[in-house]
MIDOSE-1310 file (N, C-alpha, C; in nm, 2 decimals, decimal comma, always signed):
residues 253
xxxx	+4,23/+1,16/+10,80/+4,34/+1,24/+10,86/+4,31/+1,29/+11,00; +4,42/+1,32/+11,12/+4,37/+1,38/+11,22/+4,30/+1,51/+11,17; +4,21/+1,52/+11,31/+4,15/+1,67/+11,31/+4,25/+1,74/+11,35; +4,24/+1,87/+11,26/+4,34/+2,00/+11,26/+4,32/+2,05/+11,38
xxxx	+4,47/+2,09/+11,39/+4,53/+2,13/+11,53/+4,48/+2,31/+11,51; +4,35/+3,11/+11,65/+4,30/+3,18/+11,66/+4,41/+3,32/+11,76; +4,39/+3,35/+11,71/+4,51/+3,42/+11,78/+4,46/+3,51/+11,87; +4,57/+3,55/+11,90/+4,47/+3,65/+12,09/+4,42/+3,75/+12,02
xxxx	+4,30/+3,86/+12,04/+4,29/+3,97/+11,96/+4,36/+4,06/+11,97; +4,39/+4,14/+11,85/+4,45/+4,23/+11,83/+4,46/+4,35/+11,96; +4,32/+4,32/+11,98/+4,32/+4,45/+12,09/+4,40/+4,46/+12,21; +4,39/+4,28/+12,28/+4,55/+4,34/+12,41/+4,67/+4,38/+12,33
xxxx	+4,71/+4,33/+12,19/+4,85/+4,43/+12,19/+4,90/+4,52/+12,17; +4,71/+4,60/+12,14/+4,70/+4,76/+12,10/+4,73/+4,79/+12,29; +4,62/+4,76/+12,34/+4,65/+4,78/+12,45/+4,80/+4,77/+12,56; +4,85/+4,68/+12,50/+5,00/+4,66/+12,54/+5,10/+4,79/+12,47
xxxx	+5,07/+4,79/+12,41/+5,13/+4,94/+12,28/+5,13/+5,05/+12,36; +4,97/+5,07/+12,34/+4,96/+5,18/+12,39/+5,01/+5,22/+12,54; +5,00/+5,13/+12,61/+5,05/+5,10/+12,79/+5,21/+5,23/+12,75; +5,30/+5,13/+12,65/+5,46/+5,18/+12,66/+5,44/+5,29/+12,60
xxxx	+5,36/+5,38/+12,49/+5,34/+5,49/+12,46/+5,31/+5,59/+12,53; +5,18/+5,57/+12,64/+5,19/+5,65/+12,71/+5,28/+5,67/+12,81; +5,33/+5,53/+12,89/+5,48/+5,59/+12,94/+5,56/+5,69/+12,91; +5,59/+5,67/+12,76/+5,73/+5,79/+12,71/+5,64/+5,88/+12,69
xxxx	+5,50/+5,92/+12,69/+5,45/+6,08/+12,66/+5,47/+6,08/+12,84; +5,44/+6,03/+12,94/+5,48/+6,10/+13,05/+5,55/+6,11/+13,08; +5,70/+6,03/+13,06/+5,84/+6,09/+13,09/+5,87/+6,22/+12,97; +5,82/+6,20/+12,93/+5,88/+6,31/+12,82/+5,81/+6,47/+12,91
xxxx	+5,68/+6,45/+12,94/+5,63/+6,56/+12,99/+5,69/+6,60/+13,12; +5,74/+6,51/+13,18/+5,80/+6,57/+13,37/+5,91/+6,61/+13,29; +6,03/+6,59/+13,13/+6,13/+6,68/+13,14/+6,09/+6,78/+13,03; +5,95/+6,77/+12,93/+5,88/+6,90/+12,93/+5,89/+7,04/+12,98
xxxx	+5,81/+7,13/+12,92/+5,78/+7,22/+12,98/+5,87/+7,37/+12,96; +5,98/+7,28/+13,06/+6,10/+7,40/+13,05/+6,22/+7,33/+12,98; +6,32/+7,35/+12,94/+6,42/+7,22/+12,91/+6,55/+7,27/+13,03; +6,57/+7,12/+13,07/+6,65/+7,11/+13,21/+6,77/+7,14/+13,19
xxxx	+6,88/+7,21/+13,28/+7,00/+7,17/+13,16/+7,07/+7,24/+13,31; +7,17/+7,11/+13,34/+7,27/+7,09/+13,45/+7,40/+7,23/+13,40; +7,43/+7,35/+13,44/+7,48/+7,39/+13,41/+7,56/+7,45/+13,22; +7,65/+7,44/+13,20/+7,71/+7,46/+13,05/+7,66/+7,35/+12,93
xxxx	+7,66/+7,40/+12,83/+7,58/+7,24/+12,75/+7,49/+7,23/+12,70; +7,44/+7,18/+12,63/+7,30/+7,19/+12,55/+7,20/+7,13/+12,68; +7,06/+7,16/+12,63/+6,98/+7,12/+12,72/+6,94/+6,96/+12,71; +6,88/+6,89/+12,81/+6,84/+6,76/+12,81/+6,79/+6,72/+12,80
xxxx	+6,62/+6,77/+12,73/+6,53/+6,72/+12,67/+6,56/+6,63/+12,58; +6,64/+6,69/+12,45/+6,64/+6,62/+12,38/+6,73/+6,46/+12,38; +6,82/+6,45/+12,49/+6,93/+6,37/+12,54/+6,80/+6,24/+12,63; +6,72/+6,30/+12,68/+6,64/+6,22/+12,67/+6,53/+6,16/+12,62
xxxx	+6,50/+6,20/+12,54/+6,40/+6,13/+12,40/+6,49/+6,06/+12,39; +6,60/+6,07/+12,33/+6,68/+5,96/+12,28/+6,72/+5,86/+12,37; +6,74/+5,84/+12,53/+6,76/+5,76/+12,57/+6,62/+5,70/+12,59; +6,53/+5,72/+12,60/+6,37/+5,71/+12,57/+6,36/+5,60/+12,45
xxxx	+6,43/+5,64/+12,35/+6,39/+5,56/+12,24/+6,48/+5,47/+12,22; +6,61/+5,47/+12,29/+6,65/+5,34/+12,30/+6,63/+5,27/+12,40; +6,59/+5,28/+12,47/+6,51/+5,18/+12,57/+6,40/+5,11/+12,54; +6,34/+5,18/+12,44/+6,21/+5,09/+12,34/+6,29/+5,03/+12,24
xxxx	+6,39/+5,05/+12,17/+6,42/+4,99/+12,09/+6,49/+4,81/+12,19; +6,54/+4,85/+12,32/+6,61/+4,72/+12,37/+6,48/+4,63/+12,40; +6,35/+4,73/+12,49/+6,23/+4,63/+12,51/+6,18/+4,57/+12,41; +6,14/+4,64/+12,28/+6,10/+4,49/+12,16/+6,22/+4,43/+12,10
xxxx	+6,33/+4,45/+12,11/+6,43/+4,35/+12,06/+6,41/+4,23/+12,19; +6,45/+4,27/+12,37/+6,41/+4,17/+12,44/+6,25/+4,11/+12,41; +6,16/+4,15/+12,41/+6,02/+4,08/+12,34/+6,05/+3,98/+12,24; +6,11/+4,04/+12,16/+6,11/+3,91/+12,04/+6,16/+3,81/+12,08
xxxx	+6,27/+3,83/+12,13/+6,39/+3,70/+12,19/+6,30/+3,62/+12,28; +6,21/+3,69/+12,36/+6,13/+3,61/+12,46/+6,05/+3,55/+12,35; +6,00/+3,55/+12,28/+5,92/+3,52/+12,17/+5,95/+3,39/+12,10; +6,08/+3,40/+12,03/+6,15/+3,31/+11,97/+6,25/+3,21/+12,07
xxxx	+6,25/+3,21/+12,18/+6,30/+3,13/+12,26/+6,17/+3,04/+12,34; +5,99/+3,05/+12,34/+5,90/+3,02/+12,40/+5,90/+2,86/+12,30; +5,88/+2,75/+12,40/+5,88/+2,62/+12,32/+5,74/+2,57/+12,40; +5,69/+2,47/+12,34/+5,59/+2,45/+12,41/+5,59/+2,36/+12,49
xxxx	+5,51/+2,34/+12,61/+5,56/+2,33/+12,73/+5,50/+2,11/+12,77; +5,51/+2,08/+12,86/+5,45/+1,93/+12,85/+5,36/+1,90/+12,93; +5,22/+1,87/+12,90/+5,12/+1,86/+12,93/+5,10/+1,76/+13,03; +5,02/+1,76/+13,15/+5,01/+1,61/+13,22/+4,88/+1,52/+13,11
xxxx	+5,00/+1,36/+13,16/+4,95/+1,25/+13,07/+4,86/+1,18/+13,12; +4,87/+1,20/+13,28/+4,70/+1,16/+13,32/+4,63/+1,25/+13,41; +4,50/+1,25/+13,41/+4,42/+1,33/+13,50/+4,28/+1,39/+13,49; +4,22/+1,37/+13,55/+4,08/+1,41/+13,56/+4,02/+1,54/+13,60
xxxx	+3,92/+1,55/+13,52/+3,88/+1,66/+13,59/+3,73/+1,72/+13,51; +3,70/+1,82/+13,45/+3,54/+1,88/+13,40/+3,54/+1,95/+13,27; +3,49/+1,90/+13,14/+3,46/+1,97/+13,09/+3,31/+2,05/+13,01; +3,36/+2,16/+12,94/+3,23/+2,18/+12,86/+3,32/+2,21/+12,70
xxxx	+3,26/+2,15/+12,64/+3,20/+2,09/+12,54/+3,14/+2,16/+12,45; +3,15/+2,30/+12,40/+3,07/+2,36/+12,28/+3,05/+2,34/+12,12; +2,95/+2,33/+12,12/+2,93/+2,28/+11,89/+2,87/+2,42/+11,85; +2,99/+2,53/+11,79/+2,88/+2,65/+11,75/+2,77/+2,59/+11,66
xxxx	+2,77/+2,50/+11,54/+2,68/+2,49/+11,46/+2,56/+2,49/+11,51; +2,56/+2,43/+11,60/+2,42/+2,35/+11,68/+2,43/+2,46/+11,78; +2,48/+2,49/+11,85/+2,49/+2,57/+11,98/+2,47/+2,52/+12,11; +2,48/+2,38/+12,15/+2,50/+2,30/+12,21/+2,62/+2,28/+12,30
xxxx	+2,59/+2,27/+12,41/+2,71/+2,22/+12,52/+2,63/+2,14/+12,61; +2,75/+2,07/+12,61/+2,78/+1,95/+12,70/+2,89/+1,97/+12,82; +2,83/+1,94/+12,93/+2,91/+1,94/+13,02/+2,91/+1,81/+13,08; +3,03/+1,78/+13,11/+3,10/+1,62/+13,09/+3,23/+1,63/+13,23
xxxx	+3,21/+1,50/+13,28/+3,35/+1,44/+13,42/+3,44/+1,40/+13,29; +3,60/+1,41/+13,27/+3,66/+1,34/+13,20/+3,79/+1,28/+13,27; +3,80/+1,16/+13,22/+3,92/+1,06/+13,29/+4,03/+1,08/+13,15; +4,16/+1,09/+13,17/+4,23/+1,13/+13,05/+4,35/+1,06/+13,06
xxxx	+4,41/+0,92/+13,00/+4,49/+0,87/+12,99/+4,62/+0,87/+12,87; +4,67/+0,93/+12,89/+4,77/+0,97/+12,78/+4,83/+0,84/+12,69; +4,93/+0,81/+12,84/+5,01/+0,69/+12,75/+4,95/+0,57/+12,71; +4,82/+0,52/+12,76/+4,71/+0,39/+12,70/+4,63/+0,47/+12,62
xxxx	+4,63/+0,59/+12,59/+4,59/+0,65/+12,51/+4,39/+0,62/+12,48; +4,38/+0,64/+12,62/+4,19/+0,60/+12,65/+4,17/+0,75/+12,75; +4,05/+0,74/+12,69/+3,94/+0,88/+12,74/+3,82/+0,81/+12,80; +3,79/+0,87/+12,87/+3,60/+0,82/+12,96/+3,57/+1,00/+12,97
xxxx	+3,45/+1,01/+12,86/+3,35/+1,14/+12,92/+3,25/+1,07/+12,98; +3,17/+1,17/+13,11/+3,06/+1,10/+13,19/+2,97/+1,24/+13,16; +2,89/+1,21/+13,08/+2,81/+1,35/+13,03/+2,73/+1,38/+13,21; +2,71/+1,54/+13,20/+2,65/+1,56/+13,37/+2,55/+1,60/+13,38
xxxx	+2,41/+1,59/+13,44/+2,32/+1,65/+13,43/+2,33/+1,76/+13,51; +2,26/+1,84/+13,46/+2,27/+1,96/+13,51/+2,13/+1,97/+13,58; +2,05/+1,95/+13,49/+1,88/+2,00/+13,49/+1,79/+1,86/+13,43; +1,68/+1,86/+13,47/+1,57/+1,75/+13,44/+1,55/+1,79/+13,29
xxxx	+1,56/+1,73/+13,18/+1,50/+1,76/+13,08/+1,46/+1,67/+13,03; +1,34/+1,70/+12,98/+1,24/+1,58/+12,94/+1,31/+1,53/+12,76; +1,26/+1,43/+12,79/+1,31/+1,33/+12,68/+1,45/+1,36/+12,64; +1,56/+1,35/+12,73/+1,68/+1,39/+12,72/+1,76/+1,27/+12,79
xxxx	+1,85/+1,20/+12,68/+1,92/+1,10/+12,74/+2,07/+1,15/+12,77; +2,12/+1,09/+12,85/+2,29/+1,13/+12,91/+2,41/+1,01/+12,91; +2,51/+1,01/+12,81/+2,56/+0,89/+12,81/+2,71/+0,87/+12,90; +2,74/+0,77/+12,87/+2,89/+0,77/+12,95/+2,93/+0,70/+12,78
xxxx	+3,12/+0,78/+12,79/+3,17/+0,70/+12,66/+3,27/+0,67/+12,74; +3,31/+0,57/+12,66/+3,49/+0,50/+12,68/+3,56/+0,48/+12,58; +3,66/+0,57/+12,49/+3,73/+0,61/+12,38/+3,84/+0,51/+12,42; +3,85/+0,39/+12,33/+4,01/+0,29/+12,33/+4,05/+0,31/+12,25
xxxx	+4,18/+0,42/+12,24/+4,22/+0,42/+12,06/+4,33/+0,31/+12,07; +4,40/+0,25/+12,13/+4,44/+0,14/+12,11/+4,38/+0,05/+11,99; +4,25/+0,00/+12,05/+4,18/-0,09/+12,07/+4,07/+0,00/+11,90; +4,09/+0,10/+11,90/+3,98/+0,16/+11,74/+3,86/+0,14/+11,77
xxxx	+3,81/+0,12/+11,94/+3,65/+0,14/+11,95/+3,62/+0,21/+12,07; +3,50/+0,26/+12,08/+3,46/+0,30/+12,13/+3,31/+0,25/+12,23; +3,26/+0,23/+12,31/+3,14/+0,19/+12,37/+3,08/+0,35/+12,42; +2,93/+0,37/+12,38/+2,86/+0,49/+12,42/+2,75/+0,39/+12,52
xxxx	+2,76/+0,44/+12,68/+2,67/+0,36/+12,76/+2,57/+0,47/+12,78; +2,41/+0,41/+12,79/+2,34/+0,49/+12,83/+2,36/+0,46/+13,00; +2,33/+0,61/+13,07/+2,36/+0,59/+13,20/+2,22/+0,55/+13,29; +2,12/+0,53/+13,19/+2,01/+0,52/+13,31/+1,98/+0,35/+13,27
xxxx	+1,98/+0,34/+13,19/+1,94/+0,17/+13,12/+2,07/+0,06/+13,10; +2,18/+0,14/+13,12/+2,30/+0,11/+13,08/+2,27/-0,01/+12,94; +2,22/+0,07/+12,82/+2,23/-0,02/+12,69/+2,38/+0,05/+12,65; +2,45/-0,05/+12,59/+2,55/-0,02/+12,50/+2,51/+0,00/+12,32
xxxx	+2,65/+0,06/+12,33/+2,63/+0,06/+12,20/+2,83/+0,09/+12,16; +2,85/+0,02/+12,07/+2,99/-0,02/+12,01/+3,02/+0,05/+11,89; +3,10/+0,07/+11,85/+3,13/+0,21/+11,75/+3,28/+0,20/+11,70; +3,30/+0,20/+11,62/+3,44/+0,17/+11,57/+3,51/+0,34/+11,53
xxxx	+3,63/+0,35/+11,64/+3,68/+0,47/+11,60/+3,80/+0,48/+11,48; +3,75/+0,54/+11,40/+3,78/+0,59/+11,27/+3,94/+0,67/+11,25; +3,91/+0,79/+11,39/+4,00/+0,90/+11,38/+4,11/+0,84/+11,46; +4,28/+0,89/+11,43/+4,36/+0,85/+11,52/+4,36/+0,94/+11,65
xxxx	+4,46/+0,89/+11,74/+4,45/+0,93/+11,85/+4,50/+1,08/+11,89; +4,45/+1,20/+11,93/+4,50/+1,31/+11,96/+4,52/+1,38/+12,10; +4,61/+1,36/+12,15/+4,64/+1,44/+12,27/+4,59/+1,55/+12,32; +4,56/+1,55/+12,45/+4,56/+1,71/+12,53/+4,70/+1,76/+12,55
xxxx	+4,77/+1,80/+12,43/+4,92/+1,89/+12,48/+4,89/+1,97/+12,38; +5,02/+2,03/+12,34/+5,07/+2,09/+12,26/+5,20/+2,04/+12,18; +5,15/+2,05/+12,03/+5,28/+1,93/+11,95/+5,37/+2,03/+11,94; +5,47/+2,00/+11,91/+5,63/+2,05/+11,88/+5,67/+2,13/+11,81
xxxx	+5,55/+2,13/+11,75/+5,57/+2,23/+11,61/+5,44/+2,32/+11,56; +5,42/+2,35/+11,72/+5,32/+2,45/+11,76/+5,39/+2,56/+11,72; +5,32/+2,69/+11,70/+5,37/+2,86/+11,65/+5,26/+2,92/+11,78; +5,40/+2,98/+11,81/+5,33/+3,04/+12,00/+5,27/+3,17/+11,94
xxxx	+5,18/+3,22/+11,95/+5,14/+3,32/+11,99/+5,11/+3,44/+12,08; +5,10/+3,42/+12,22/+5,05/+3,50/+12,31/+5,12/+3,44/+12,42; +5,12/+3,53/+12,55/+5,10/+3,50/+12,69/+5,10/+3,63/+12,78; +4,94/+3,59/+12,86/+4,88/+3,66/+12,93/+4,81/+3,61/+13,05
xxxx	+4,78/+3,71/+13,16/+4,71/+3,67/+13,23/+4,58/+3,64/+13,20; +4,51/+3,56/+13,30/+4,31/+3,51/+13,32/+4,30/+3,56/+13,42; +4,20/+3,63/+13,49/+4,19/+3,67/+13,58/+4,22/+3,82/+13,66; +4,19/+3,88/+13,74/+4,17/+3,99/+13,78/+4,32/+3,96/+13,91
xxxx	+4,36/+4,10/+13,96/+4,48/+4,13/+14,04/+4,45/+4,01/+14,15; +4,56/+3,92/+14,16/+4,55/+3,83/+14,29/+4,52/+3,76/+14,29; +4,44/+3,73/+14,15/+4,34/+3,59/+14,11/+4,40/+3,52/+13,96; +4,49/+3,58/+13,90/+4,52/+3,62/+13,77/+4,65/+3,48/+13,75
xxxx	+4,57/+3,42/+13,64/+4,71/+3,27/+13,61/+4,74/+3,32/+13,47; +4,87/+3,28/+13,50/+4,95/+3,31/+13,34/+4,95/+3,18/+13,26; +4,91/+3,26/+13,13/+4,86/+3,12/+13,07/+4,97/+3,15/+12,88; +4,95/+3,08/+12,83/+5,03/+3,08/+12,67/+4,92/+3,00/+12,60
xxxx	+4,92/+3,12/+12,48/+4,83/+3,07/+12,33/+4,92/+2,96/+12,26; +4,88/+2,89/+12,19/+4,97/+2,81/+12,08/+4,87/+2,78/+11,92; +4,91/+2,71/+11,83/+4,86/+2,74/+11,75/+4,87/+2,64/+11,65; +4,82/+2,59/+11,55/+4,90/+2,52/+11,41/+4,90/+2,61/+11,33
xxxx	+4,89/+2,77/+11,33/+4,95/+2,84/+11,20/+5,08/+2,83/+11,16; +5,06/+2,83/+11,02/+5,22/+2,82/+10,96/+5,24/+2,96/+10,89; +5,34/+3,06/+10,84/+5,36/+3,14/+10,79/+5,32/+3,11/+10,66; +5,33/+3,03/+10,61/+5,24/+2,98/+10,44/+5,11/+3,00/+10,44
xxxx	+5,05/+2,94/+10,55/+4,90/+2,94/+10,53/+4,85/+3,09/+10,63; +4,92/+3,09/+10,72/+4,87/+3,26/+10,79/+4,72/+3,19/+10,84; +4,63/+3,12/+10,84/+4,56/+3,10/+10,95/+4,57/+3,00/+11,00; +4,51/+2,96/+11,12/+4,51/+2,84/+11,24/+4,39/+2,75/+11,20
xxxx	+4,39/+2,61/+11,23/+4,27/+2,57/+11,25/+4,27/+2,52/+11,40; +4,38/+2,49/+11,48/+4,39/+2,46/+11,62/+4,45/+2,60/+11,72; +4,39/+2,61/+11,84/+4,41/+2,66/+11,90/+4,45/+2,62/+12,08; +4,49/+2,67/+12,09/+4,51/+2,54/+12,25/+4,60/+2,66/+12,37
xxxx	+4,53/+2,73/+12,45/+4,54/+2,79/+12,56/+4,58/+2,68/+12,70; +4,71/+2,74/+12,73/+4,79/+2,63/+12,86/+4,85/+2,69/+12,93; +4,81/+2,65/+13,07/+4,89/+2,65/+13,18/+5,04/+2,72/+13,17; +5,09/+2,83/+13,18/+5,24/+2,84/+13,19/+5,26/+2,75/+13,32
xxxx	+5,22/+2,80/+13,45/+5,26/+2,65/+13,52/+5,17/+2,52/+13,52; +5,28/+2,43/+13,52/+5,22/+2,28/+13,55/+5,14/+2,24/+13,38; +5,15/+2,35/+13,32/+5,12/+2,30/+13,16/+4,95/+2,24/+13,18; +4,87/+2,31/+13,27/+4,73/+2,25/+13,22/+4,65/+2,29/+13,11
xxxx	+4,56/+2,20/+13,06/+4,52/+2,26/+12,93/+4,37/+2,36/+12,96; +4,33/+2,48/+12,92/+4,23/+2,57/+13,00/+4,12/+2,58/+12,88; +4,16/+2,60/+12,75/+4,08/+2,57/+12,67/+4,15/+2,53/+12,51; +4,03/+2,46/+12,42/+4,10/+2,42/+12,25/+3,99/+2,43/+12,14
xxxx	+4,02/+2,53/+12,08/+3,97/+2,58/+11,97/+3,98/+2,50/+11,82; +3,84/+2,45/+11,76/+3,94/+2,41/+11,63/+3,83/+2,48/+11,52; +3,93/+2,52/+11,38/+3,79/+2,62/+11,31/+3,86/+2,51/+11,18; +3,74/+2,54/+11,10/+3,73/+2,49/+10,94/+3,66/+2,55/+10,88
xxxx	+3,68/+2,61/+10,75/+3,63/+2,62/+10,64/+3,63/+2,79/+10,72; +3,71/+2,86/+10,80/+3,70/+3,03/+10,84/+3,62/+3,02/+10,92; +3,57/+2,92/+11,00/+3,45/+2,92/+11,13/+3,51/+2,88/+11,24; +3,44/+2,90/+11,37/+3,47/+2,83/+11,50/+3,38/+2,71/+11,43
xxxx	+3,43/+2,60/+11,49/+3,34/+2,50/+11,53/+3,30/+2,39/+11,65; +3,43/+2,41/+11,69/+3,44/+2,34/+11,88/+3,50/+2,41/+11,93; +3,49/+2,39/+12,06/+3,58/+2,44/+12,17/+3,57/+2,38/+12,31; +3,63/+2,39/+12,35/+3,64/+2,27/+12,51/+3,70/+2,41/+12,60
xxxx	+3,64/+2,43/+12,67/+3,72/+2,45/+12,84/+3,73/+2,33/+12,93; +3,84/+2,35/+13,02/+3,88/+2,27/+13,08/+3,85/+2,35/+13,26; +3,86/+2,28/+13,33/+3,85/+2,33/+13,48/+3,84/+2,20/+13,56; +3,88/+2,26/+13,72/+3,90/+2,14/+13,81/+4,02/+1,99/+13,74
xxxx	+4,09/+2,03/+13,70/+4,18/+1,93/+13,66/+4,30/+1,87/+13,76; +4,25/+1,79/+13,80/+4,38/+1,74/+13,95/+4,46/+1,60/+13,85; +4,56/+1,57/+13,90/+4,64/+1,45/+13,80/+4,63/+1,33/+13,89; +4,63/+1,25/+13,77/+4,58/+1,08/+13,79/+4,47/+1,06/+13,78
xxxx	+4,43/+0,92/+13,81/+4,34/+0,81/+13,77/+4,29/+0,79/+13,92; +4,21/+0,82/+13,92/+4,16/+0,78/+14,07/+4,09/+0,65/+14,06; +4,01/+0,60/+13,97/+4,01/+0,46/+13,96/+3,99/+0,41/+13,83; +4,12/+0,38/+13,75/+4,16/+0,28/+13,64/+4,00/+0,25/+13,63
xxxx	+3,95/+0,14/+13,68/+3,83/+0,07/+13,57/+3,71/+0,14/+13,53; +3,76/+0,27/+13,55/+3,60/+0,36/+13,44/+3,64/+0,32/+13,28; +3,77/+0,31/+13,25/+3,77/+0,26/+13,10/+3,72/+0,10/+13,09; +3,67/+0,04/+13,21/+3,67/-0,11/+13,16/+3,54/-0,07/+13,17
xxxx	+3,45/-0,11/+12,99/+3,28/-0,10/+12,99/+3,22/-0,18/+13,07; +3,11/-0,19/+13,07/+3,02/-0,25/+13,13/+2,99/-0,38/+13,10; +2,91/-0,48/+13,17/+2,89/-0,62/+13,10/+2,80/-0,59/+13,00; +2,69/-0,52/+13,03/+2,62/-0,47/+12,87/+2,68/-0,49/+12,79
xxxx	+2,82/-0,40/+12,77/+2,82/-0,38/+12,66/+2,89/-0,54/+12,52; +2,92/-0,64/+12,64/+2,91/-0,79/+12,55/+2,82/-0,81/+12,47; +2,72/-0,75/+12,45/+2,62/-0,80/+12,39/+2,56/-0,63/+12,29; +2,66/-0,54/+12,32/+2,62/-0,41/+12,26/+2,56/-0,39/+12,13
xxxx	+2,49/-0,28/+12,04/+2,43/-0,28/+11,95/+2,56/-0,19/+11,89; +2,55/-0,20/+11,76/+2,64/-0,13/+11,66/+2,63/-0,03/+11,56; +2,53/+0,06/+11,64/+2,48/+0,15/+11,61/+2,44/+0,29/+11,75; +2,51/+0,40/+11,68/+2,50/+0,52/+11,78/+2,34/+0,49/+11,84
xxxx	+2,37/+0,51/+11,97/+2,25/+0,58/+12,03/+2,20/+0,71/+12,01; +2,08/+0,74/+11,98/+2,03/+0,92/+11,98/+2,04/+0,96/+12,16; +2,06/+1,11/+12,13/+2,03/+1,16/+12,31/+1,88/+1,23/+12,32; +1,81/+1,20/+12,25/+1,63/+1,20/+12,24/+1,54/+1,08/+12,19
x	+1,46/+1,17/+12,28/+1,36/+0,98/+12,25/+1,29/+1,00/+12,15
């Protein structure tokens, strides 16, 4: 089966909560104090609590509607750019160039070195799910190796029958991009195993969470993502790999 497709924490919506609470204790305090009252008539304090509280009552009725009107948005189908790569089990990242072709439905990671590490190998892959294989090239020897992909093909978007969650800014005043959570929770099951933070504009993907069995277990950030193919033949392997072995390479000697 595909791999399954975390919610914001609770704390920004306490934080959001609390934002509109304290509002109405300060308007309530500037007509505090003394109670105001325009000549003949009862006084106005209480005339305004109440328009106080229907004004909260129109802002989460508008919230919801913004809520239940949010669809998920459409991802670019080609484009390059950086990722990293986390495995909590292991605690392992990989930081990787990636080529991302939607509609031929092919991936090229170019694993990056960062740092000299001894007995540490770095590979380049080329994912053809068309095609159900895969070639892992070593980058220094360029040995291949051929590998038959198993899993079907899964996209960098958001499917259709995503359950929105959130949207908030990243970033500090000035610097700050508005982005949208999504999710595969269903009301039946009440938790997620996919997570997938995007772009409100231009729909870029920023990061993808997937958990099993109640754990994190991957997660991808995304960064520097510009659209297109700057040159098509990174998915075409190497001549090596005509002659490839059919068995994974280790990334240690």
């Amino acid at each position: 089966p595909p791999p399954p497709r975390h919610s914001l924490p609770a704390l920004l919506r306490a934080v959001r909560g609390g934002r509109v609470r304290s509002g109405a204790r300060s308007m309530a305090r500037v007509a505090g104090g003394r109670q105001l009252q325009l000549g003949p008539g009862p006084p106005l304090r209480p005339l305004l609590l109440l328009m106080l509280l229907l004004l909260g009552v129109l802002l989460l009725r508008g919230g919801a509607a913004a809520v239940a009107r949010a669809e998920p948005c459409q991802a670019p189908r080609q484009w390059e750019g950086r990722t990293v790569f986390y495995e909590h089990g292991s605690g392992r990242n990989t930081r990787a160039a990636v080529s991302y072709d939607g509609p031929n439905q092919r991936l090229r990671i170019l694993e990056e070195r960062k740092a000299l590490i001894p007995c540490k190998k770095f590979f380049e892959y080329i994912l053809l799910y068309k095609d159900a294989v895969m070639f892992q090239i070593e980058q220094v020897t360029k040995l291949c190796s051929k590998i038959a992909l198993t899993e079907p093909w899964d996209p960098y978007d958001i499917p259709a029958n995503s359950t929105y969650e959130d949207q908030y800014y990243i970033g500090g005043p000035g610097d700050e991009i508005m982005v949208q959570e999504w999710s595969d929770r269903k009301p039946a099951r009440k938790l997620e195993s996919w997570v997938g933070v995007y772009t409100v504009k231009d729909c870029y993907p920023v990061q993808e969470t997937y958990t099993k069995n109640y754990s994190v277990t991957t997660s991808t950030r995304f960064f520097d993502i510009h659209l297109g193919i700057a040159d098509p033949s990174v998915f075409t392997p190497p001549s090596t790999c005509q002659t490839a072995q059919l068995t994974r390479m280790k990334d240690e000697c």
